[in-house]
N, C-alpha and C positions, 0 to 999 in steps of 0.2 A: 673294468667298470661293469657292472650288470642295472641290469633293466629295475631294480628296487630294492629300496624304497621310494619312491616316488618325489621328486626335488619339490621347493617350494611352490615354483611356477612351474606349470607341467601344460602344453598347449593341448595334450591327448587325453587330457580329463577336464570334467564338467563338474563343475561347483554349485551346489543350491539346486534348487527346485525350478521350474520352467516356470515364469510366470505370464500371465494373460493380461493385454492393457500396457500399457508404459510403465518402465522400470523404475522406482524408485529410488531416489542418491541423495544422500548427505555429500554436503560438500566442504572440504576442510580448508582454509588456506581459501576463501573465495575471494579475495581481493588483490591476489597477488597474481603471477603471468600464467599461471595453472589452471586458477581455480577461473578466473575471467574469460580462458580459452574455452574450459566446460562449459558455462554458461551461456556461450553464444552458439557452442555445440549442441546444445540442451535445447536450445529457441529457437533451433532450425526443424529440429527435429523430435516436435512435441509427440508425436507419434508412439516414440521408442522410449523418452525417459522423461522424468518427472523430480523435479528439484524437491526436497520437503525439509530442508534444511542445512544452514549453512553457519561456517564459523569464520573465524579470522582473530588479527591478534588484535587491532581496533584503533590502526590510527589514521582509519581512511573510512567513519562511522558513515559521512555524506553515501560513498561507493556503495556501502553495506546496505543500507536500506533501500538506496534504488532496487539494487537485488531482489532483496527482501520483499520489495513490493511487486516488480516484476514477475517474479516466481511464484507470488503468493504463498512462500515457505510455512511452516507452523510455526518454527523453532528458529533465531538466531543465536551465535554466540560470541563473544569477546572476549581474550584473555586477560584483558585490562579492565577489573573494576572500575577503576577510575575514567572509564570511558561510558560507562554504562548511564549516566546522563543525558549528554549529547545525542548517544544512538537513540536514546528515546525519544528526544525532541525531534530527532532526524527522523523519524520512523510517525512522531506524530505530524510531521510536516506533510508526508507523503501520502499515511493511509485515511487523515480527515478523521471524519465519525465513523470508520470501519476501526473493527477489534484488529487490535497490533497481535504480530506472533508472540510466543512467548518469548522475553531475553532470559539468556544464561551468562556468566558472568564469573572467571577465575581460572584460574591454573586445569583447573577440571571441566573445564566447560565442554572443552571439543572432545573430550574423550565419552561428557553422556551423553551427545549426540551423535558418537561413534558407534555406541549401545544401540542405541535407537532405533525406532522398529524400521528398517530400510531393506531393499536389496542389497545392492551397493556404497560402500564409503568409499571417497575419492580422497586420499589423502593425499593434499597438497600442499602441505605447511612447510614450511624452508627449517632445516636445523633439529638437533636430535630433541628437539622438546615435542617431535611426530612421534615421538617411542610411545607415550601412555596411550593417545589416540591409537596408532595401529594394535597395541593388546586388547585396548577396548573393543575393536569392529572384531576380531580374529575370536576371542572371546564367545564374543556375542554372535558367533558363526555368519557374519557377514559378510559377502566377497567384496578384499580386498582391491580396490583399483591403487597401486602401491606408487605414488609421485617422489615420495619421501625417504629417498634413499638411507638419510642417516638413520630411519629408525632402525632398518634394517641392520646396518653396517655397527651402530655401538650397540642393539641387542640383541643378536644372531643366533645365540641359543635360544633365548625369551622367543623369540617370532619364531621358532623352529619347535620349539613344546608345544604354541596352541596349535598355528598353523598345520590344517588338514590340506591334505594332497588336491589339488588344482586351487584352493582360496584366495591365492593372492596372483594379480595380474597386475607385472609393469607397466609402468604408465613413461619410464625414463625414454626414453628415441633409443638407445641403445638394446636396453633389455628388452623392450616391444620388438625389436628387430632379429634378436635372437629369440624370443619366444618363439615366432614366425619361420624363421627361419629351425629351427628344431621339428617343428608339425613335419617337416620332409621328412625326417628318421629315425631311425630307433636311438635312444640314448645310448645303446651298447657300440653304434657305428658312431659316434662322434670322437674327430681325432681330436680338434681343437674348437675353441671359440675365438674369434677374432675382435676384439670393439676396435671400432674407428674413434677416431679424434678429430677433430680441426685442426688444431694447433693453435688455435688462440691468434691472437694479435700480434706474439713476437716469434712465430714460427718462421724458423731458420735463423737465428739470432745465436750468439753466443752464450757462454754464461756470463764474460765479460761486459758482453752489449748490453745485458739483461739487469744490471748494476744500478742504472740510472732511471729506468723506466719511471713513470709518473702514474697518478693517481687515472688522470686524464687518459692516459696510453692505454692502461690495464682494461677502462669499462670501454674500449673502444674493439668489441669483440665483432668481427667480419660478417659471422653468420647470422649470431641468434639473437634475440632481445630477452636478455635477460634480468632480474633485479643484480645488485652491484655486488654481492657474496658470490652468487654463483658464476658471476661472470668473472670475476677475479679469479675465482675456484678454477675455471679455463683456461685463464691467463696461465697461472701458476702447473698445472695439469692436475691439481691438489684433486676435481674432479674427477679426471679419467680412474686414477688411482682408487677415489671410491667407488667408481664401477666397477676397477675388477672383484674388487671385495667382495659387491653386490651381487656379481656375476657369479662368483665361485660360491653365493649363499644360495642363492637364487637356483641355481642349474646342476651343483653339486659335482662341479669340476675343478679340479685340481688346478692351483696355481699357476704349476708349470704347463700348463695346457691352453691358458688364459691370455691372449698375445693384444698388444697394441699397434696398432698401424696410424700412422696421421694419413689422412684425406681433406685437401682444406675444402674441396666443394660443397661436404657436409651431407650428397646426395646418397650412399652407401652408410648407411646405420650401423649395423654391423654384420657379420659373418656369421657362420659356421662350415670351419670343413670336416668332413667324412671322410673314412678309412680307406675308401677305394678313391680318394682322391679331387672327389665332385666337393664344391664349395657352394651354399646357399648365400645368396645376400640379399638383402629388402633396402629395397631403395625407395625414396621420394623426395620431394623437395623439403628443403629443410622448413617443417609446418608439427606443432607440437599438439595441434587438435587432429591426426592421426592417430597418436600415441594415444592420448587419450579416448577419443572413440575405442579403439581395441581394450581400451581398461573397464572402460562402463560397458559396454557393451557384450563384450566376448558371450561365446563361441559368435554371436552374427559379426557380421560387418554394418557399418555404417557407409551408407549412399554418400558421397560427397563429401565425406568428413574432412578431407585438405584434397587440395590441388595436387593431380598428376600433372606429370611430365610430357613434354609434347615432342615425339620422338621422330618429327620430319623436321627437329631444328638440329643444328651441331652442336656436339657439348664434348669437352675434355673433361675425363676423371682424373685426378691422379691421385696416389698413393706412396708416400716414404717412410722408411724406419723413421721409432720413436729417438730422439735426440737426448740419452739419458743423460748426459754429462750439463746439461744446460738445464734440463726439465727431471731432476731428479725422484720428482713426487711419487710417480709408479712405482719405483723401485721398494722405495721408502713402504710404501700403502701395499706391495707385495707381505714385505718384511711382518708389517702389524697384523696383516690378517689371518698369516701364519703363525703368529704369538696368540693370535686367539685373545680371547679372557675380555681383560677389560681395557684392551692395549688399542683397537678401532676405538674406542670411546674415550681415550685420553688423544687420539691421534686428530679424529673430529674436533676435540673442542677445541682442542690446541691451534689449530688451525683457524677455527671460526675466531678465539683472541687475536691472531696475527695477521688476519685478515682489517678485522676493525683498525687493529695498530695500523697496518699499510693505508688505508683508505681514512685515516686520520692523520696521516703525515707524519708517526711515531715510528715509523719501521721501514727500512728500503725492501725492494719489491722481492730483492733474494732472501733478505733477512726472514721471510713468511718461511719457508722449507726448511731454513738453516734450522730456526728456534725450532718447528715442527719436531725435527731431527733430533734437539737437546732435549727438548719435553720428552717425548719418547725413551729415549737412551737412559734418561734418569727413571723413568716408569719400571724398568727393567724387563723380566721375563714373567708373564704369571704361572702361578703354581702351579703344573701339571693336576690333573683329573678336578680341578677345581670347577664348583656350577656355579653359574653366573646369577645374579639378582640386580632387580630393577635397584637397588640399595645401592649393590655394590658398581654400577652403572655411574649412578648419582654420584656419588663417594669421588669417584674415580673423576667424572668431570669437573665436578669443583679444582678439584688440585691441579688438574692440566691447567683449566683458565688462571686460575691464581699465578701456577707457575710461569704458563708463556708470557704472562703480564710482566708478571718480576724479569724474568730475561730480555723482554725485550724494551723493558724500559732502560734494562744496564746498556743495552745495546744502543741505544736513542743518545744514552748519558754520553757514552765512550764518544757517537760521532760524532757530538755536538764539542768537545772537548778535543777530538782531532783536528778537529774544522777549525777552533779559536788556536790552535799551536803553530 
């Protein structure tokens, strides 16, 4: 491996111009466990950064406007026309006879606010529907604060054409941990990358045990508070698996150099080791307005941004190999990332169907990886030297969800018809 071209996140380069006064940030996803973390981030530390605009998909209008009004933004947005009523009445409830910001309203809404004149875009929107938003900020030469892993994972070339060398800062606990952990050396001494895991809530479990799990079991995740997709996404490891993805787009290291370990304390983020040996790790309590602080912020640090560690108390770490035979997902999300093309983006959506199916009582909890597995396997292999388009992105997700639907409704049929035999 040599020292360049310069990966996506590179912590030994400075992106954008130095600015004087508090940093300006669009916020994407502001009502969800991301964008709520920033903002409380943001209100500690008016000093450093300055809110001027926020989005969401709009079915929490009450939330948005307190925002909205706290922040004093310009600009809100909503992805649901059909919300853009209420937000106003909600919005006239709070600012009286003061001018309301302006609303935006559709499918495009968070991506012109992505545009928009900011330092920073904080992209924290759940699901690859972050892809237009992150080309919009990237575009519009804005640094990335990156929360949104799928945008990355199903548009990898796309975020890799605009994306200039230091633009995009992880915001995920993992990749913020290897960012960090990279500033110790040169990219040519890195033997591997290490991400930690949790393990979720049925770690050490079977794949037999793993059979009957419940809707109840799955969002009953140890460490982190999560919304119900991503927390599933843990359960299942469907998440680790698009870390590595992210890892290997992010850092520009090879798959087989890319290792998972579980740690369920959650305190070791992740790794990296070096050629002579020495291993870097970033540790904190498991607290997701660190990660963020280092996305809005970078190169400073943020004072206070999560709680350290108090290191005159006793504490066990532990660490064990990942459980493939039970927790198939990595493998699998290996497998796709190395197909390249449009095979993460049929793998993602796939995923996000069989998720819904499980947390709507349509699918048992193994049945998520299995279909994942069938989706995939039918997608087949994409066409060598093929360039990728936000089209053929599109294209390609529709058919996963359509398809994981169709199977795993056959699947719903079959057990309901073994059940009655």
């Amino acid at each position: 491996m040599t020292d360049s071209p310069a990966p996506l996140a590179d912590p030994h380069l400075r992106y954008g111009a130095v600015t004087e006064g508090p940093r300006d940030v669009v916020v994407l996803g502001s009502t969800g466990s991301i964008g709520t973390q920033a903002i409380d981030l943001v209100l500690r530390h008016p000093d450093r950064f300055r809110i001027t605009a926020l989005s969401a998909a709009g079915s929490q209008v009450g939330l948005l406007a307190d925002q909205a009004r706290q922040l004093r933004v310009r600009a809100v947005a909503v992805a649901r026309e059909e919300a853009v009523p209420a937000l106003r009445e909600a919005l006239e409830e709070r600012y009286g006879s003061d001018p309301l910001p302006e609303i935006l309203a559709g499918p495009d809404a968070a991506s012109h606010l992505a545009a928009s004149d900011c330092h920073t875009v904080l992209n924290g929107i759940t699901g690859s529907i972050g892809l237009a938003p992150t080309l919009a900020a990237l575009e519009a030469g804005r640094t990335l604060a990156l929360a949104n892993k799928e945008s990355l994972i199903v548009g990898g070339p796309l975020v890799k054409a605009l994306a200039k060398p230091g633009q995009i800062i992880p915001v995920d606990s993992e990749h913020a941990a290897l960012f960090q952990a990279l500033a110790g050396g040169k990219r040519s001494d890195v033997r591997k990358l290490v991400v930690t895991a949790s393990g979720g809530p049925f770690r050490g479990r079977t794949r037999a045990e793993l059979a009957g799990v419940t809707r109840e079991d799955a969002l009953a995740h140890p460490t982190w508070a999560m919304g119900p997709v991503i927390t599933v996404n843990s359960a299942t490891l469907v998440n680790k698996g698009l870390e590595v993805i992210e890892a290997h787009l992010l850092y520009d290291i090879p798959f087989d150099r890319i290792e998972v370990v579980v740690h369920p304390q959650s305190y070791v983020h992740s790794m990296v080791e070096f050629i002579d040996g020495s291993t870097l790790a970033q540790a904190t309590p498991p607290d997701m307005r660190g990660p963020i602080a280092l996305g809005i912020g970078w190169p400073e640090r943020v004072p206070d941004a999560a709680p350290a560690f108090d290191w005159s108390k006793a504490s066990t770490w532990e660490f064990f190999p990942l459980d493939t035979e039970a927790f198939p997902s990595v493998g699998l999300a290996r497998h796709v990332g190395e197909l390249a093309g449009t095979a993460p983006a049929v793998f993602n959506a796939a995923n996000e169907e069989c998720v819904d199916a499980f947390l709507a009582g349509r699918l048992p909890f193994t049945g998520i990886v299995d279909t994942v597995a069938d989706v995939v396997a039918e997608h087949g292999t994409p066409a060598p030297g093929t360039s990728l388009t936000v089209a053929d992105v599109l294209e390609a997700e529709t058919w996963a969800r359509t398809r994981a639907r169709e199977l795993a409704a056959g699947k719903a049929t079959k057990a309901t018809a073994e059940a009655r035999a």
